[in-house]
C-alpha positions, 0 to 999 in steps of 0.5 A: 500500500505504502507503494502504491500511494508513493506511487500516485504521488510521484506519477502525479509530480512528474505529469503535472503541468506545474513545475516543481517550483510551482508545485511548491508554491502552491504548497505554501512557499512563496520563494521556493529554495533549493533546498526546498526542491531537495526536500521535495526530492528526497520525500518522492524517493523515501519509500516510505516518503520520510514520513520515519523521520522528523523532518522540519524546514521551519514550516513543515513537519514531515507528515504535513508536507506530504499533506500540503503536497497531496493538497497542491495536487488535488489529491482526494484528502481523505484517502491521502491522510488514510495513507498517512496514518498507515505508513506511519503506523507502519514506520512506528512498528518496525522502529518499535521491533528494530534494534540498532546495530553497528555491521564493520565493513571491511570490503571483504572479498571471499577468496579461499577461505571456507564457508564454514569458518565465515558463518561461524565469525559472521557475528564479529562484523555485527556490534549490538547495543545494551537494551537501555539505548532504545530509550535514547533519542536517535542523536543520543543513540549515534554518540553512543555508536560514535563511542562504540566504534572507537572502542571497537578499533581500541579493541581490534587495532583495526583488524578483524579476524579473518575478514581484514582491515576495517575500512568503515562501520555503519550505524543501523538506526532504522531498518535501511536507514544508517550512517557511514562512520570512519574508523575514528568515529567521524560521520561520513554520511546518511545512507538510505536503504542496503548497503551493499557489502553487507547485502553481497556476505559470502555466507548469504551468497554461498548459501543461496548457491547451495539452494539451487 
């Protein structure tokens, strides 16, 4: 459903016969910016159109600008704010279930080493975190995955048993929602949706292969 309404959304954007910038206008910024173009951007490519984040930009929460936007499109209101509600009953329940994790990125590349010794070290490249961080605001919970990651390097010098040099971590915070963080703890950037590496595990991809 959350597709489909998305979806609707963004057919109607790119076949309007309004601009984006007209778009915006009509949603109630008089002198639209780039970085309202960019908001707008960014909600049409969320799968879940940002609505599982608090996005502000001093005149919109997230949930209203989608509101003003179906609002600007003649979009039948009521079923809009149904979609609403859904997507974020929906977004409040996966964060409710989901418990961030750090996953340590080494840019592992399977050469001979067998698959049994990968799936039983598998756990290494995941760091949890104590239950009492789930109370944390989501700023609070990436200080604490800062502080972790340099814990971690203290710990590993660096180097993680049979998967190699660490290269970079990321904070999973929400499910495909995470930050990039250097080794020193840095935050690199925001990332939406799979991160590739962990996605190709060798262990995952070994065992589809067996599955065939």
């Amino acid at each position: 459903m959350i597709d489909n309404f998305r979806a609707d959304l963004v057919l109607k954007v790119n076949e309007s016969e309004w601009s984006r910038e007209a778009i915006l206008k009509k949603m109630g910024y008089q002198k639209p910016s780039a970085s309202n173009l960019e908001r707008l951007q960014k909600v049409l490519n969320s799968p879940t159109l940002g609505l599982d984040v608090g996005g502000y930009d001093l005149k919109y929460q997230s949930h209203e600008f989608v509101q003003e936007l179906c609002r600007a499109l003649e979009l039948p209101l009521d079923e809009c704010d149904a979609s609403i509600a859904r997507i974020k009953r929906q977004t409040d329940d996966d964060r409710a279930s989901f418990k961030p994790y750090l996953w340590v990125d080494t840019d592992f590349k399977r050469k001979s080493q067998p698959i049994f010794a990968l799936a039983a070290l598998e756990n290494r490249r995941y760091l949890g975190f104590p239950k009492w961080l789930l109370r944390l605001t989501p700023e609070q919970q990436l200080v604490q995955a800062q502080e972790l990651v340099q814990e971690h390097m203290r710990e590993t010098k660096g180097e993680l048993l049979i998967w190699g040099t660490i290269k970079r971590y990321w904070f999973f915070y929400a499910p495909n929602r995470s930050y990039w963080l250097a080794p020193d703890g840095e935050i690199i950037a925001k990332n939406e949706g799979p991160v590739s590496n962990q996605a190709a595990s060798p262990v995952i991809e070994a065992m589809n292969k067996a599955l065939l």
